[in-house]
C-alpha positions as CSV (number, residue, x, y, z in Angstrom):
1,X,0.0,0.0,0.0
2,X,1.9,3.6,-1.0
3,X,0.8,6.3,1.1
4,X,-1.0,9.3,-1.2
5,X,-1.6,13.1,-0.4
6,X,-4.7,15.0,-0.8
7,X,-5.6,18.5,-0.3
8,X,-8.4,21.1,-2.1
9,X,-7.9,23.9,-4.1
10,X,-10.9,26.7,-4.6
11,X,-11.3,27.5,-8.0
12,X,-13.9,30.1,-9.6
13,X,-13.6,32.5,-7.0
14,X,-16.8,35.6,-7.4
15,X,-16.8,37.2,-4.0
16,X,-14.0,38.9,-1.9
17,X,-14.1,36.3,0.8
18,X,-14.0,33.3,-2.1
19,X,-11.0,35.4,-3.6
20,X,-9.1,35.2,-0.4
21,X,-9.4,31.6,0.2
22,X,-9.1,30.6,-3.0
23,X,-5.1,32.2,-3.3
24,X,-4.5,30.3,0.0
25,X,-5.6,27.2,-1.4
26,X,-3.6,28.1,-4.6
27,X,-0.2,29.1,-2.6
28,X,-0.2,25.4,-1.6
29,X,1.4,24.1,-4.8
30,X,4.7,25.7,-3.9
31,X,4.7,22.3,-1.2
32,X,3.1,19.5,-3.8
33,X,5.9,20.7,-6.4
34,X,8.8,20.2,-3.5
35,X,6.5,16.2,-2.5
36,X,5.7,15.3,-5.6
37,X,8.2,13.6,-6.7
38,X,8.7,11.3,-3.9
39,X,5.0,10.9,-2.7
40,X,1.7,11.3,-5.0
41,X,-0.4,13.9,-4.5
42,X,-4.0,14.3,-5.4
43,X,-5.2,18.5,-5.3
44,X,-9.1,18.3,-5.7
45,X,-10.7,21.6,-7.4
46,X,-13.7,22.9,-6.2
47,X,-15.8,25.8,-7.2
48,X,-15.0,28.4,-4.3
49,X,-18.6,28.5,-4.2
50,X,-19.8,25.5,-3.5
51,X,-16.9,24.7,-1.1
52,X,-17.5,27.5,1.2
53,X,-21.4,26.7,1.1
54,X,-20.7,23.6,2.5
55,X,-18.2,24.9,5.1
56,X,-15.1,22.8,3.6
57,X,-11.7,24.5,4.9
58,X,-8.6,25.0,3.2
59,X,-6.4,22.4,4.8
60,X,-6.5,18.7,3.2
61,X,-5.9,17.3,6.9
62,X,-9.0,18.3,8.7
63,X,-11.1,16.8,5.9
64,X,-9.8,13.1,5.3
65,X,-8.4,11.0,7.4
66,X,-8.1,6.7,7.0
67,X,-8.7,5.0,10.1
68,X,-7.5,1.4,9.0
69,X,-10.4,0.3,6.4
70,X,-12.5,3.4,6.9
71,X,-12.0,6.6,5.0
72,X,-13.6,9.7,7.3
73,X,-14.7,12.6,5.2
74,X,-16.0,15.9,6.1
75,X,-20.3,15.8,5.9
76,X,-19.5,19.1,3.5
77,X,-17.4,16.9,1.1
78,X,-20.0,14.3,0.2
79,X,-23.0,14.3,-1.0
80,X,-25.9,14.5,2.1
81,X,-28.0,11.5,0.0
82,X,-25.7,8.7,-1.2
83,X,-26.9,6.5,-3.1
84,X,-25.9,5.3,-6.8
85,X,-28.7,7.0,-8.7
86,X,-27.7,10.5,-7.2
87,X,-25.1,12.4,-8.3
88,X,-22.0,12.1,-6.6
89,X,-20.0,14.6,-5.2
90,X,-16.6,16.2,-6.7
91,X,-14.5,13.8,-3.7
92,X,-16.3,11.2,-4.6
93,X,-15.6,11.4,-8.4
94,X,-11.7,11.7,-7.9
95,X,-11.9,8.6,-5.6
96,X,-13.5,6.5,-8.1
97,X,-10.6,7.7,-10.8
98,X,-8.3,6.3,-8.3
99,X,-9.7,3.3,-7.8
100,X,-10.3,3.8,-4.6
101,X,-12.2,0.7,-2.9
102,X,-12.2,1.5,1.6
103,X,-15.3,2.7,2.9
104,X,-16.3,6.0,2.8
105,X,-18.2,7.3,5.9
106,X,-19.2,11.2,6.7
107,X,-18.1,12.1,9.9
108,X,-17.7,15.6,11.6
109,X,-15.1,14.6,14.2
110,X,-13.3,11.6,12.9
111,X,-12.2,13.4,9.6
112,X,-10.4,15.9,11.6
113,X,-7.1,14.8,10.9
114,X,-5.4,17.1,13.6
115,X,-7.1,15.6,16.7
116,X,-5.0,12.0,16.1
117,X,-1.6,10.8,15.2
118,X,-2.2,7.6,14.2
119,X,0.9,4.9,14.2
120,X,1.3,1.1,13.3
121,X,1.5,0.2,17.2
122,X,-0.8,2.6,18.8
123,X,-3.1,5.8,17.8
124,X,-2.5,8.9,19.7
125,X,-6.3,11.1,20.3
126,X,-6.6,14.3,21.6
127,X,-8.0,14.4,25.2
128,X,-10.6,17.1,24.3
129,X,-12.3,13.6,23.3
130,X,-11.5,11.3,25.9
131,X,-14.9,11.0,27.2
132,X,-16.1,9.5,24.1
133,X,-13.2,6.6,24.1
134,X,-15.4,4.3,23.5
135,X,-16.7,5.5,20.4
136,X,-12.5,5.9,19.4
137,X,-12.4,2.2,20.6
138,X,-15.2,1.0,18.4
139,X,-13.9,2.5,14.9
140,X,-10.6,1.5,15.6
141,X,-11.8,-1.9,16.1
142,X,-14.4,-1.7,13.1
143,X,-11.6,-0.4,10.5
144,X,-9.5,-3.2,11.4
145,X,-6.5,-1.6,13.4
146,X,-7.0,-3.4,16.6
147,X,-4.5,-0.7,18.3
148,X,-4.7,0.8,22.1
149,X,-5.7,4.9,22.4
150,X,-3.8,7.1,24.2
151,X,-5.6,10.1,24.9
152,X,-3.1,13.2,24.8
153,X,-3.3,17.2,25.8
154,X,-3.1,19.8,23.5
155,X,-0.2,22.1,24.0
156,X,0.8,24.2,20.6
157,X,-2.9,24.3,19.2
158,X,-4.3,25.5,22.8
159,X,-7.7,26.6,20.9
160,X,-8.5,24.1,18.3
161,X,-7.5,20.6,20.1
162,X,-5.0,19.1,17.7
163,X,-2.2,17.2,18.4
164,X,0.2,16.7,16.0
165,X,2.1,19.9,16.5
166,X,2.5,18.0,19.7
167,X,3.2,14.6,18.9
168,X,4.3,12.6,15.8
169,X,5.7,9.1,15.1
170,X,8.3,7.4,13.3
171,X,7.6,3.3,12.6
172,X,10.2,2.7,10.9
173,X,12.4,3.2,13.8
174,X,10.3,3.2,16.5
175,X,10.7,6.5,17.9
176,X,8.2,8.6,19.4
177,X,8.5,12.5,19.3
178,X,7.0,15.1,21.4
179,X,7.5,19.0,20.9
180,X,9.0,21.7,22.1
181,X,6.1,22.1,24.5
182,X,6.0,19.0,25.6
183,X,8.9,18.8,26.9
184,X,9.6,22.7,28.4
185,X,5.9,23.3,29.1
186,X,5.0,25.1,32.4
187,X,1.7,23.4,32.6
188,X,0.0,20.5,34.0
189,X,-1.2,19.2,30.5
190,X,3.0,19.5,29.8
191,X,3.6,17.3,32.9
192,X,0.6,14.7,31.8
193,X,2.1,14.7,28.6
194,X,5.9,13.6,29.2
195,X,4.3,10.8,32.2
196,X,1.7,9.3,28.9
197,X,4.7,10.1,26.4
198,X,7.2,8.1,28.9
199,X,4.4,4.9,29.3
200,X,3.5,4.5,26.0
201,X,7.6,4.4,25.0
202,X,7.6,1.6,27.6
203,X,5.3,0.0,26.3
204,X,5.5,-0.1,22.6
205,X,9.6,0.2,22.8
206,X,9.8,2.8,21.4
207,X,12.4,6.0,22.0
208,X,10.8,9.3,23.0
209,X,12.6,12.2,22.1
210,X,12.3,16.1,21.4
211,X,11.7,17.2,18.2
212,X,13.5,20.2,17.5
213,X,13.0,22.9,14.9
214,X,15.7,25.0,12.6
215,X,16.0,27.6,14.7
216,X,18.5,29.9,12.9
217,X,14.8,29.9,9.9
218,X,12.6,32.3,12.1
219,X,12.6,35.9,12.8
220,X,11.0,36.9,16.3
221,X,7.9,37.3,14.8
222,X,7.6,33.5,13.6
223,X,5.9,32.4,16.2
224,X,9.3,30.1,17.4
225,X,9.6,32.5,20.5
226,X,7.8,31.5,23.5
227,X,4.7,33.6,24.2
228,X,3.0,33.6,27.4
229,X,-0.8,32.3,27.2
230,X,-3.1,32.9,30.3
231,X,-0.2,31.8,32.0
232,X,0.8,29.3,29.9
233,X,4.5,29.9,27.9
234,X,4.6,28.1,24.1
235,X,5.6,28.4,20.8
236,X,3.1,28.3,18.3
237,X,5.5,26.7,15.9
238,X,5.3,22.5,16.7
239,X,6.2,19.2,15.1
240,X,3.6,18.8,12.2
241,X,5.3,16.5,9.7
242,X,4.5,13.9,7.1
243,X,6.1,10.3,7.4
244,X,6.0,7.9,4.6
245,X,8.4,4.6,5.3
246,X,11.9,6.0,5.6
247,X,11.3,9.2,5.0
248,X,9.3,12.8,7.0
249,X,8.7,15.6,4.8
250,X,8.5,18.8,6.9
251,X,8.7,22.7,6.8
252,X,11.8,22.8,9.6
253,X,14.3,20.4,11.0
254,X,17.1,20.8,13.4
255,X,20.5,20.1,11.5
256,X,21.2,18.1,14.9
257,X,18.1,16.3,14.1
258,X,18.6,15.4,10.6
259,X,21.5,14.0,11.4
260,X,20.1,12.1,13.8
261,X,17.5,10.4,11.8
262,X,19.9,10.0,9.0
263,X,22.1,7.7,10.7
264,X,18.9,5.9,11.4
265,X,18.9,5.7,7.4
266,X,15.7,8.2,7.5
267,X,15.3,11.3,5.3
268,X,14.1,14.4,6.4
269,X,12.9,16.9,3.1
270,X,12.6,20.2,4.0
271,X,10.0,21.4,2.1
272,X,8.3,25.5,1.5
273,X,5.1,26.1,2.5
274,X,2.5,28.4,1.2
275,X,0.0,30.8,3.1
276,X,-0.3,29.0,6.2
277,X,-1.9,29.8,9.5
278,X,0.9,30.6,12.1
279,X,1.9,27.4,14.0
280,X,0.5,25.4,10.9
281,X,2.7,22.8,8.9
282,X,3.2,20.7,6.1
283,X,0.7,18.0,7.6
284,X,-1.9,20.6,7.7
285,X,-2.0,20.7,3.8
286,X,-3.1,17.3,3.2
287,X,-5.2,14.6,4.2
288,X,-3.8,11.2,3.7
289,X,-4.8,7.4,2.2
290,X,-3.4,4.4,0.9
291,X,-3.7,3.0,-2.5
């Protein structure tokens, strides 16, 4: 199974608000130029329109996500009727050019590819949704990955719950990365974080360590330099890479890091981004499957 990228770009733009999105969406192609050639990516054009009628945002990560057997897509990306006289929506239409044969399911929460990191030994949820782990439990075992939940805090993405500034994982070589927050965090979420971080490393034998950024790439208006939230001191900048086997494709790597991982025989590709959010990465452009 090869690992394939997908992410939206507005097209037809009439209004000033369609305009805007729509050059966001366009600025990502600076970052599927720079992947393409080691990884396929999919860009799915939809008329700015109808994309912001149905509420579908800009990043390709908070609108697919697999889950084993079970593709999760955003409600506003599929039709609300689906059945095989109706017409099929746009996502739809590109999956069936590819072939694509996992179930498709519509699903608010669980196509919100920032709120899990989700590895070959264990799936890491954001806590905001602990409550419901048995509903995590159930799709995990109903799309055939049969792997334990760790529910994890939100540290870099304090507002919207994600966790893969946070977190991210390497199979190939079993490590397990947290973020600069994670591990220099004033909080109590910080201190929850290392002692889950620390169990499930254990555990799974795998090695924890900090991911750390390029420093000498940011200004002091970046976002790298800690800022002090209700108490609470962060960077906004976090881990937010994409693996694929051997390699991580990423917006900002520590030479000490790359290093690192290179002796481990893994690649790190440093790759542009386009007209990103601050703190967001290259895993916020695209949602990913397997064909």
């Amino acid at each position: 199974m090869t690992k394939n990228l997908f992410r939206v770009e507005f097209v037809n733009p009439k209004s000033a608000t369609e305009n805007a999105v729509a050059k966001i969406t366009e600025s990502f192609r600076v970052t599927d130029a720079a992947i393409a050639s080691n990884m396929p990516v999919h860009v799915l054009e939809l008329d700015a329109a109808y994309a912001c009628k149905r509420e579908c945002g800009v990043y390709g990560r908070d609108l697919i996500v697999e889950w084993g057997d079970i593709l999760f897509v955003k409600p506003g990306l599929l039709n609300k009727i689906n059945l095989p006289w109706k017409k099929k929506s746009p996502l739809e239409r590109k999956l069936k050019e590819l072939s694509y044969d996992k179930k498709i399911v519509s699903h608010e929460v669980l196509s919100e590819g920032g709120l899990c990191v989700i590895g070959k030994e264990f799936v890491l949820v954001s806590d905001a949704y602990e409550r419901d782990a048995d509903i995590f439990e159930k799709v995990v075992k109903d799309a055939g990955l049969g792997l334990p939940l760790y529910f994890m805090p939100s540290m870099t993405s304090i507002c919207g719950g994600h966790i893969d500034c946070d977190y991210q994982i390497i199979d190939a070589e079993k490590i397990l990365y947290g973020g600069h927050n994670t591990f220099h965090g004033n909080s109590e979420d910080s201190k929850k974080a290392i002692k889950l971080l620390e169990k499930i490393a254990e555990e799974h034998d795998y090695e924890l360590r900090e991911y750390a950024l390029n420093e000498t790439e940011f200004g002091e208006s970046s976002g790298l330099v800690d800022f002090d939230f209700k108490g609470i001191f962060c960077r906004m900048n976090g881990i937010n890479f994409i693996t694929d086997d051997r390699e991580i494709f990423t917006s900002s790597i520590s030479p000490e890091e790359e290093k690192y991982l290179l002796e481990k025989n893994i690649g790190a590709i440093v790759v542009p981004l386009g007209d990103t959010a601050p703190g967001a990465g290259v895993r916020c452009v695209y949602g990913e499957f397997t064909l």
